[in-house]
C-alpha positions in Angstrom: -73.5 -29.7 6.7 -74.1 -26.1 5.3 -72.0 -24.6 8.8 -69.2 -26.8 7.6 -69.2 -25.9 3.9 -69.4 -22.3 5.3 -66.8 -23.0 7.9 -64.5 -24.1 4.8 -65.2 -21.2 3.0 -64.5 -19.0 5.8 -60.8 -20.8 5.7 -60.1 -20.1 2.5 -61.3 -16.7 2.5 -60.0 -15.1 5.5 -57.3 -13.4 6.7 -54.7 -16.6 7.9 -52.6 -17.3 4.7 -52.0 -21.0 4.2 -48.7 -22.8 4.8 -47.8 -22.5 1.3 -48.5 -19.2 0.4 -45.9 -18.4 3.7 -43.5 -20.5 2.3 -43.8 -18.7 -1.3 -44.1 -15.1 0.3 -40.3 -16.2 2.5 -38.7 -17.6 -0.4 -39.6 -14.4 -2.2 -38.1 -12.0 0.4 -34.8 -14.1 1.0 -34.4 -14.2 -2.8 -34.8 -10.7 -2.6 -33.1 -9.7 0.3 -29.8 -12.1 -0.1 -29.5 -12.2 -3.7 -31.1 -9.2 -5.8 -30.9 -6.3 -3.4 -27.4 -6.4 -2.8 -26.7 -6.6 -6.3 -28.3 -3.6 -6.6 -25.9 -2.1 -4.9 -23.0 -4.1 -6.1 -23.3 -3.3 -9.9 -22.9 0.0 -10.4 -19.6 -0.1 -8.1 -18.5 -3.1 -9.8 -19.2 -1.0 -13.4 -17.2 2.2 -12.0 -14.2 -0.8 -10.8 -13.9 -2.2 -14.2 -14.3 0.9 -15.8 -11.3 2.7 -14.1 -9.0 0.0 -13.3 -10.0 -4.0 -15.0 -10.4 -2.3 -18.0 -6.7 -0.1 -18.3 -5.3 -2.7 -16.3 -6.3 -5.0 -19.4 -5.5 -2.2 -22.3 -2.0 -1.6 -20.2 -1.3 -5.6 -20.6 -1.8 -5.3 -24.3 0.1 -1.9 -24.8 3.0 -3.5 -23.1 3.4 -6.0 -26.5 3.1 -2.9 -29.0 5.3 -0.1 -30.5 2.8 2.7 -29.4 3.2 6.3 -29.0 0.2 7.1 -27.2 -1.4 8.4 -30.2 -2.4 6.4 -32.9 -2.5 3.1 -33.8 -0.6 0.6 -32.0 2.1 -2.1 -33.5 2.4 -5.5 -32.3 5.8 -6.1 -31.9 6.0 -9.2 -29.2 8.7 -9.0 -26.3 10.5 -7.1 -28.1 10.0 -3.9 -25.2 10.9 -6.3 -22.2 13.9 -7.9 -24.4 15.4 -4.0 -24.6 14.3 -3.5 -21.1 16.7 -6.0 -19.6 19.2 -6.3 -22.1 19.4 -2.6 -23.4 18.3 -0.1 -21.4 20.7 0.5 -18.9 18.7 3.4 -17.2 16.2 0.7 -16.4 18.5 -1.2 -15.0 19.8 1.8 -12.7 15.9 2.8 -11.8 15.6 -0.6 -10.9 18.8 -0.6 -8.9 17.4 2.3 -7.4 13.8 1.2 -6.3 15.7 -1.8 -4.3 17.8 1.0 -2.6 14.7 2.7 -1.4 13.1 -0.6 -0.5 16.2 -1.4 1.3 16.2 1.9 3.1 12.5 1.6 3.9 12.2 -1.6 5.6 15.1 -0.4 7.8 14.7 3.1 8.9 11.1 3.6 9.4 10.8 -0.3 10.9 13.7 0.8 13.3 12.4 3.8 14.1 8.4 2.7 14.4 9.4 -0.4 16.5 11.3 1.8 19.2 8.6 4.9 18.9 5.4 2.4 19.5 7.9 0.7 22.4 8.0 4.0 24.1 4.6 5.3 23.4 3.2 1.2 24.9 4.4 2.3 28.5 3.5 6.1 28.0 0.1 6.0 30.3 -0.7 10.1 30.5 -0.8 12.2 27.7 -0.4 9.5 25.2 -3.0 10.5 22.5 -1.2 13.5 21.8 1.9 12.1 21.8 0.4 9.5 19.0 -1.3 12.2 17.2 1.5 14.5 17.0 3.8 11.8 15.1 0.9 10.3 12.9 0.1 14.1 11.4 2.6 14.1 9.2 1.2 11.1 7.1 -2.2 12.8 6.8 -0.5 15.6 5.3 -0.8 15.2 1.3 2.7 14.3 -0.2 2.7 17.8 -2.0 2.8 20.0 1.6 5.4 17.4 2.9 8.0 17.6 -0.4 7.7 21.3 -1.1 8.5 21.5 3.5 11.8 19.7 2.8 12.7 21.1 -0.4 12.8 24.4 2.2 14.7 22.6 4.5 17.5 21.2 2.1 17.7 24.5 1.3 21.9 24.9 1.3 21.7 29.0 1.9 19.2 29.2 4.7 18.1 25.1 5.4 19.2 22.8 8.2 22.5 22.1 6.1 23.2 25.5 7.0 23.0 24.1 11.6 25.7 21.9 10.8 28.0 23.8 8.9 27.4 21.9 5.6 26.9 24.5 2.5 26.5 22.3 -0.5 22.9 21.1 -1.9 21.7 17.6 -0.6 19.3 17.8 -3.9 21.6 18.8 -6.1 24.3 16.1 -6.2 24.5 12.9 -7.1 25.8 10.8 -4.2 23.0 12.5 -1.3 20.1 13.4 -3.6 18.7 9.6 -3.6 18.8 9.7 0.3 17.5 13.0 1.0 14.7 11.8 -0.7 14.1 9.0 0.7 14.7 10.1 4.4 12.2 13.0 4.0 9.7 10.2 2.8 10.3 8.1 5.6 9.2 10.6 7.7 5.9 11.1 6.7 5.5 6.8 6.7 7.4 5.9 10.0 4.7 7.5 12.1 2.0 5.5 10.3 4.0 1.9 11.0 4.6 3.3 14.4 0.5 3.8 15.0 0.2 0.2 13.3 2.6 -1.4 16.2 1.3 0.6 18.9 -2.2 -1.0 18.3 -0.6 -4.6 18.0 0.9 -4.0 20.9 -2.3 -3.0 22.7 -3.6 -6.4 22.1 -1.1 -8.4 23.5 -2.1 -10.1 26.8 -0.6 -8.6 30.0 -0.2 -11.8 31.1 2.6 -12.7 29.0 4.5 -9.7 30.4 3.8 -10.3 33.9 5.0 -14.0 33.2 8.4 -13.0 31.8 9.2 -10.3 34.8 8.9 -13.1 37.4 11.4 -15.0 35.3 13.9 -12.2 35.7 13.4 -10.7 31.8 14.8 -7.3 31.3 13.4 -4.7 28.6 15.0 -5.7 25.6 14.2 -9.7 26.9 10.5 -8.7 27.1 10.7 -7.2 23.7 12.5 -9.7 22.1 10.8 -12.5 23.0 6.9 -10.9 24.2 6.5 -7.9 21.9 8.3 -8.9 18.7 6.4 -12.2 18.5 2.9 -10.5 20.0 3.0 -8.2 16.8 5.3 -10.3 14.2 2.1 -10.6 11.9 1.3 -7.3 11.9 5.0 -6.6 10.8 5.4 -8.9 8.2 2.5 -8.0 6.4 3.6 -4.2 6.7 7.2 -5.9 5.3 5.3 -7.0 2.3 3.4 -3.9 1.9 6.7 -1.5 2.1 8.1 -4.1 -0.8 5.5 -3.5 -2.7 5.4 0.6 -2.1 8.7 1.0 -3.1 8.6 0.2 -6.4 5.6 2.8 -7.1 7.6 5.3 -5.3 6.7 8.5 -7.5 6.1 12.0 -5.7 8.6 12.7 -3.4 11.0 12.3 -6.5 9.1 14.0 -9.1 8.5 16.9 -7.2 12.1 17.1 -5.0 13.9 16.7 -8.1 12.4 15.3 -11.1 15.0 12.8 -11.6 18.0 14.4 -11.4 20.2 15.6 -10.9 21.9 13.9 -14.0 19.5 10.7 -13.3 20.5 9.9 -10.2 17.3 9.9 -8.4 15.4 8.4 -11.5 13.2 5.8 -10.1 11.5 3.1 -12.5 7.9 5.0 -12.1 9.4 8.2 -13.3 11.2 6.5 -16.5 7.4 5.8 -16.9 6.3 9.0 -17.0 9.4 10.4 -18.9 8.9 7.4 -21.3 5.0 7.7 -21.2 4.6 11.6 -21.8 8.0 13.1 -23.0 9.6 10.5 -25.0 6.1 9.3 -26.6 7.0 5.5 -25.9 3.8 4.3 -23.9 4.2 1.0 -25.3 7.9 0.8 -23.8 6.3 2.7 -20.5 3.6 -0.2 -20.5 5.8 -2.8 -20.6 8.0 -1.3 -17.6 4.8 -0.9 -15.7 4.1 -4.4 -16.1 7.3 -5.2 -14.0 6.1 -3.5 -11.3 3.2 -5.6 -11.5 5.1 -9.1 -11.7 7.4 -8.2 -9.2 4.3 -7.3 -6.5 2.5 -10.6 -7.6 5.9 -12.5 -6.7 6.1 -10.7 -3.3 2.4 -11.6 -2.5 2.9 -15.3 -4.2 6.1 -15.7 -1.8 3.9 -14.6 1.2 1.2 -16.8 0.4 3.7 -19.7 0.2 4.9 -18.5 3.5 1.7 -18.4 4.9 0.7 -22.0 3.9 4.0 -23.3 5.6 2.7 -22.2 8.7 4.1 -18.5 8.9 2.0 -16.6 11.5 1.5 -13.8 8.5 
């Protein structure tokens, strides 16, 4: 009888934990492994998030329903900034006009040129890293390097105007300076959709390809009806992407030519800034920045629709 009492004593007091305390030690490390430690982690990037962009993002939404300088207090005034904004401001109108040139311009050129570029570079077998290097540089290249390059080359005295016998500023006039702009911008991106395509490509099965040869298919056959479809996600959500870019469209402009000449390159975000920081309307500037929003959440709302018809997006 006294073994047994010592044998339960023993139990209780050595070094096997019981069931129970297991089960309360486990809960207490999944607690603090899946649920406190990574908020640990979380908050303090969550805090720098809302600091720099919920929070402006928020003041910004406000602003846009106020007669505000930027200094000061700020005076509620309603809708009255989006009423003048569409039925007053005709330079708005024209930035706007403008931002759907470039988006125009962007979702043909540099998807043209990408689609045919990553084609080539799919059936290049030695050599093709540099190949794919040497057109992705120029989109690591900050936008700054890039602009004040091309502002050399428009240069009408000594630029490549000057090869073809054309003497007259591309920047400087009204009817090429949009374009300029926007070609030199496009390439800097193109190489970037190009890299995109390329690696779709890659993981299309062989299969496919091999499939449509013994049917007879030609080149364009294989990439109109193997390629295009292999990679059509991957260009559609580029598609939606470029939509969205062009409307925020801001350095190449600002630093090529401000603007001008005589507005004619005047883009919606540089109104902002001219509104914002020259003109001393920030609550007008607000309110024009809040369009850009609306229109990016109707391009991703029209995508999601897509997508929930059964688009392959």
């Amino acid at each position: 009888m006294q073994r047994d009492s010592a044998t339960f004593k023993g139990s209780q007091h050595g070094e096997a934990p019981s069931a129970p305390r297991l089960g309360q030690k486990w809960t207490r490390y999944r607690i603090m492994r899946y649920y406190i430690v990574p908020w640990i982690f979380l908050v303090p990037i969550l805090g720098l998030h809302a600091f720099v962009v919920v929070i402006p993002a928020l003041q910004g939404v406000y602003y846009s329903f106020t007669d505000w300088s930027g200094i000061g207090e700020a005076e509620f005034i309603g809708l009255r900034n989006f009423e003048e904004m569409f039925f007053e401001d005709q330079s708005y109108i024209d930035a706007l006009s403008r931002n759907v040139q470039w988006m125009i311009f962007r979702m043909i050129v540099p998807f043209t040129f990408a689609l045919f570029g990553a084609s080539l570079l799919a059936k290049v077998k030695r050599g093709a890293m540099i190949y794919r290097t040497a057109l992705f540089m120029p989109f690591i290249l900050p936008s700054i390097v890039t602009a004040t390059i091309w502002r050399y080359l428009y240069n009408p005295r000594f630029g490549l105007p000057t090869l073809v016998g054309y003497d007259k500023a591309l920047l400087g006039q009204s009817d090429t300076a949009l374009w300029a702009i926007a070609f030199a911008d496009n390439w800097q991106f193109w190489g970037f959709l190009m890299v995109l395509f390329l690696t779709a490509m890659q993981g299309i099965d062989p299969v496919l390809y091999d499939a449509a040869k013994v049917d007879g298919a030609n080149r364009w056959q294989e990439f109109w009806h193997v390629t295009l479809p292999g990679i059509r996600p991957v260009v559609l959500f580029m598609m939606m992407m470029v939509m969205i870019w062009a409307f925020l469209v801001f350095d190449y402009v600002f630093i090529l030519t401000g603007g001008g000449p005589a507005g004619a390159t005047e883009v919606i975000a540089i109104d902002i800034y001219k509104n914002a920081f020259q003109r001393f309307e920030a609550g007008y500037a607000a309110a024009q920045g809040m369009t850009i929003c609306l229109f990016a959440s109707m391009v991703v709302s029209a995508f999601a629709f897509l997508r929930k018809r059964g688009w392959d997006i």
